[in-house]
N, C-alpha and C positions, 0 to 999 in steps of 0.2 A: 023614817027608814030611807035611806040615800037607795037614788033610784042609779042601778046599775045597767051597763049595754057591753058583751062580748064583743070585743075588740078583733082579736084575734087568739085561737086557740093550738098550742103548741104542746109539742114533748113531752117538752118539762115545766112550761107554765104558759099561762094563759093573763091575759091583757083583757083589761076592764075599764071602762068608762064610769068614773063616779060622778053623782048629780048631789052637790051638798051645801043646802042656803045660798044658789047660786051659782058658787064655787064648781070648778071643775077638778077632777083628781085622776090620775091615770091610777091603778091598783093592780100589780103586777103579784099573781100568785104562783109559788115556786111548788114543784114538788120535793125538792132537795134545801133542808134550813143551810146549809152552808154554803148554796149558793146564792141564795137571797142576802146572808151577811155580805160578801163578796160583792155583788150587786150595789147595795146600799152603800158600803164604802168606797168603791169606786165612784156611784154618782156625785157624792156629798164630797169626793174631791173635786172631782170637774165642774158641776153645778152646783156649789152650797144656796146660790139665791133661788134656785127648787130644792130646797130639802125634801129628802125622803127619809119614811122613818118605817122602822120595821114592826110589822104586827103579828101578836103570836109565831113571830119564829120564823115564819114562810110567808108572808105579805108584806110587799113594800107597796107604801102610800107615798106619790108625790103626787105636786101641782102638775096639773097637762098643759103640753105645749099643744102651740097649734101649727105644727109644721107638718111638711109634705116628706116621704120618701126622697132620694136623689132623683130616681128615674122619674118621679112625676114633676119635677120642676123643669121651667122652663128654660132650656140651658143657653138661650138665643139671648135671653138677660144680662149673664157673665159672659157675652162677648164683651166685655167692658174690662178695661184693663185692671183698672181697681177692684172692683167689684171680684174679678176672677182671683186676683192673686190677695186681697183681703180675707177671701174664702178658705182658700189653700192655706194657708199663715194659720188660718182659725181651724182649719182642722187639723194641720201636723201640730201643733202648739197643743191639741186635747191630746195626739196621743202621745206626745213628751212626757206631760204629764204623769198618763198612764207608764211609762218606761222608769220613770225618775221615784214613782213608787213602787216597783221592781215588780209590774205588771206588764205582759203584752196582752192586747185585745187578743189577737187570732181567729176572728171572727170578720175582719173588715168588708164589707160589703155595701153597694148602694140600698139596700133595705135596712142598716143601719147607719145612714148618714142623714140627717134630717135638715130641714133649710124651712126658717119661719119666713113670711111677707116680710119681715124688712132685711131678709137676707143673712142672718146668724144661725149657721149650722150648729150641729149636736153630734156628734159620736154616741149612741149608742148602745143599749144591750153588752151586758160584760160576764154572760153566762159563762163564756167558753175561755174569759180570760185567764191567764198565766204567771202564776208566782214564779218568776226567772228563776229562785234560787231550788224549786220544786221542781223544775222539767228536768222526766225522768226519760233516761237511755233507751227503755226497754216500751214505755205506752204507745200508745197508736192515739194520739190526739185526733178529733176532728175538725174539718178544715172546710172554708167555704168554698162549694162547685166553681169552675170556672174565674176563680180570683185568687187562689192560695199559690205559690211558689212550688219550685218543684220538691226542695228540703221537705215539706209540709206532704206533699203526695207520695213521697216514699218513706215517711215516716226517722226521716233522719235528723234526731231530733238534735246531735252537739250543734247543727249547722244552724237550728234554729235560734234566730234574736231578733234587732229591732230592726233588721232589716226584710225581717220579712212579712211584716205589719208594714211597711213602709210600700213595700212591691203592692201586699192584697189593696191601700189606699188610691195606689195610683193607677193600679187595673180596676176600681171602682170607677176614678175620675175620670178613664180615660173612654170606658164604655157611656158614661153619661156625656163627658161633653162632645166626643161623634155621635151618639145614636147609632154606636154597633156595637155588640160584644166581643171583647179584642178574644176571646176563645166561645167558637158555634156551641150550641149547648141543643141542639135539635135530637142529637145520638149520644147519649152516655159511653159506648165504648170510642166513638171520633173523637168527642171533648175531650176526654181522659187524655187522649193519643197527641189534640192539638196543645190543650194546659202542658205536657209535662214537655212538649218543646216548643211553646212559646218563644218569639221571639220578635223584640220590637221593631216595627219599622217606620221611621221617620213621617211624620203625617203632616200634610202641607198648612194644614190648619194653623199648627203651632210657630212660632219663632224658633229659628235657627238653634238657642240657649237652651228651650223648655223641649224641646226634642232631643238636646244633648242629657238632660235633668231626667227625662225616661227612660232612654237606653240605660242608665249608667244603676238607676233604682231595680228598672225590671233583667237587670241582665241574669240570662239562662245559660245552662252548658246546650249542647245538640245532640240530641243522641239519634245516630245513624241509624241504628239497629234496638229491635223492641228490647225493652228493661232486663226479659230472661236471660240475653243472650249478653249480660255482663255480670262479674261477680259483683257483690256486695260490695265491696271493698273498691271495689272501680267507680262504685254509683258515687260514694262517699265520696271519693276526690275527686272527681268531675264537678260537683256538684257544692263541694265547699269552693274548689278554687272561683269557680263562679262566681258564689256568695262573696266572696275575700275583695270581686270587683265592684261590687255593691255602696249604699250610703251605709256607713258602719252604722250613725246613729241621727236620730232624725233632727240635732241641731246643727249636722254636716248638710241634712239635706234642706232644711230653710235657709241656710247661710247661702246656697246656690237660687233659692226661690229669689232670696234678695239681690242678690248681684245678680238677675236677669231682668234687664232693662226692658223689655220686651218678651209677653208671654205667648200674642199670640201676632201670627203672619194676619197683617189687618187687611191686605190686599185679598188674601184668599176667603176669610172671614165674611169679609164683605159680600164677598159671591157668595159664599153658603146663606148670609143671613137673606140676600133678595130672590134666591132661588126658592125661600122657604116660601119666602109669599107672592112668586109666582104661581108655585105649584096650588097655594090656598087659594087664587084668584080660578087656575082653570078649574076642581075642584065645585066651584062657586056655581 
């Protein structure tokens, strides 16, 4: 009998640690069989050297990695040029993928972005992903707190595509590699209010290029006045034109990862990374 450990317990499924001759196996149980199909095929496109294989209907069984969350890696590591833009390549490249089989995640967040010891991330959990040719006019999809676009918070869905898997990736990246969340998540009605007018501002961290490569991903409309006090119809074209200044698709937006010589200002970098271990020293 494979000895099992509760991982984590969810919604709609629950994450299992299996122990078998050794072997480790993650064993992911769905409440819903047709999301675990959906699951299963998405992994076994991105990962086939971890097969996963479906059990009775609502269990998927694959090999476990052994990687960390985004927020718990060390992000002081990828101040390395390579290292950071090998990372970014490696995870817009998983969700091409996901697009090019006429899925979007929709789900992007740092609790699904994983990073093993030798530094190969993983995208991810594909519970809440998106058959392009299936998003309907009229649903209310769910969206992740604090990293979803605004299309996504007002439920407008023609505006939704791959650009907006592209925005929740880079409000992931950008919350991990400062160590702040680019929207305070302390108050559910402030969040709400800061998410739906987000709006980028250059951060000395980055090069001159990879701050041009945010604005242009995360770019929002503004809205002066609260949501009620416009028609539908207004939200919508605020709110596509927007989107229209956006990376239509995520090989427009690696094309610009590439042609950026330079990701991060190393002069200021520098000062964040010796400040980290002053502060460990008085700490001490």
């Amino acid at each position: 009998m494979p000895l099992q450990k509760l991982i984590r317990k969810g919604k709609f499924t629950n994450l299992y640690l299996i122990r078998e001759k050794n072997e480790k196996y993650a064993l992911k149980v769905f409440k819903n069989h047709a999301i675990a199909q959906k699951e299963a095929f998405l992994w076994n496109l991105l990962y086939p050297e971890f097969p996963a294989n479906l059990i009775e209907g609502h269990q998927l069984k694959r090999p476990w990695i052994n990687a960390k969350p985004l927020m718990k890696v060390d992000r002081k590591k990828f101040y390395n040029e390579n290292l950071l833009k090998e990372m970014l390549l490696t995870l817009f490249g998983q969700i091409e993928k996901l697009h090019l089989a006429g899925y979007l995640h929709f789900d992007i967040k740092p609790e699904h972005i994983l990073v093993d010891s030798s530094n190969k991330v993983y995208l991810i959990d594909f519970s809440n992903a998106l058959p392009v040719s299936e998003i309907s006019t009229e649903e209310k999809y769910p969206y992740p707190t604090c990293y979803a676009p605004q299309e996504c918070i007002f439920h407008i869905n023609k505006a939704i595509g791959p650009w907006s898997d592209i925005f929740m990736a880079c409000m992931s990246i950008l919350h991990w590699l400062t160590g702040e969340s680019p929207v305070p998540n302390d108050n559910p009605v402030f969040s709400l209010h800061a998410q739906l007018n987000f709006q980028y501002r250059s951060n000395t961290m980055f090069s001159k290029k990879l701050n041009q490569i945010f604005e242009k991903a995360l770019k929002q409309h503004i809205f002066f006045r609260p949501p009620h006090h416009y028609e539908k119809t207004e939200i919508e074209k605020f709110i596509i034109e927007a989107v229209n200044q956006r990376f239509a698709t995520v090989s427009d937006f690696i094309e610009a990862l590439n042609n950026c010589d330079y990701l991060l200002n190393r002069k200021n970098v520098q000062s964040d990374f010796f400040s980290f271990f002053k502060n460990l020293l008085k700490r001490r």
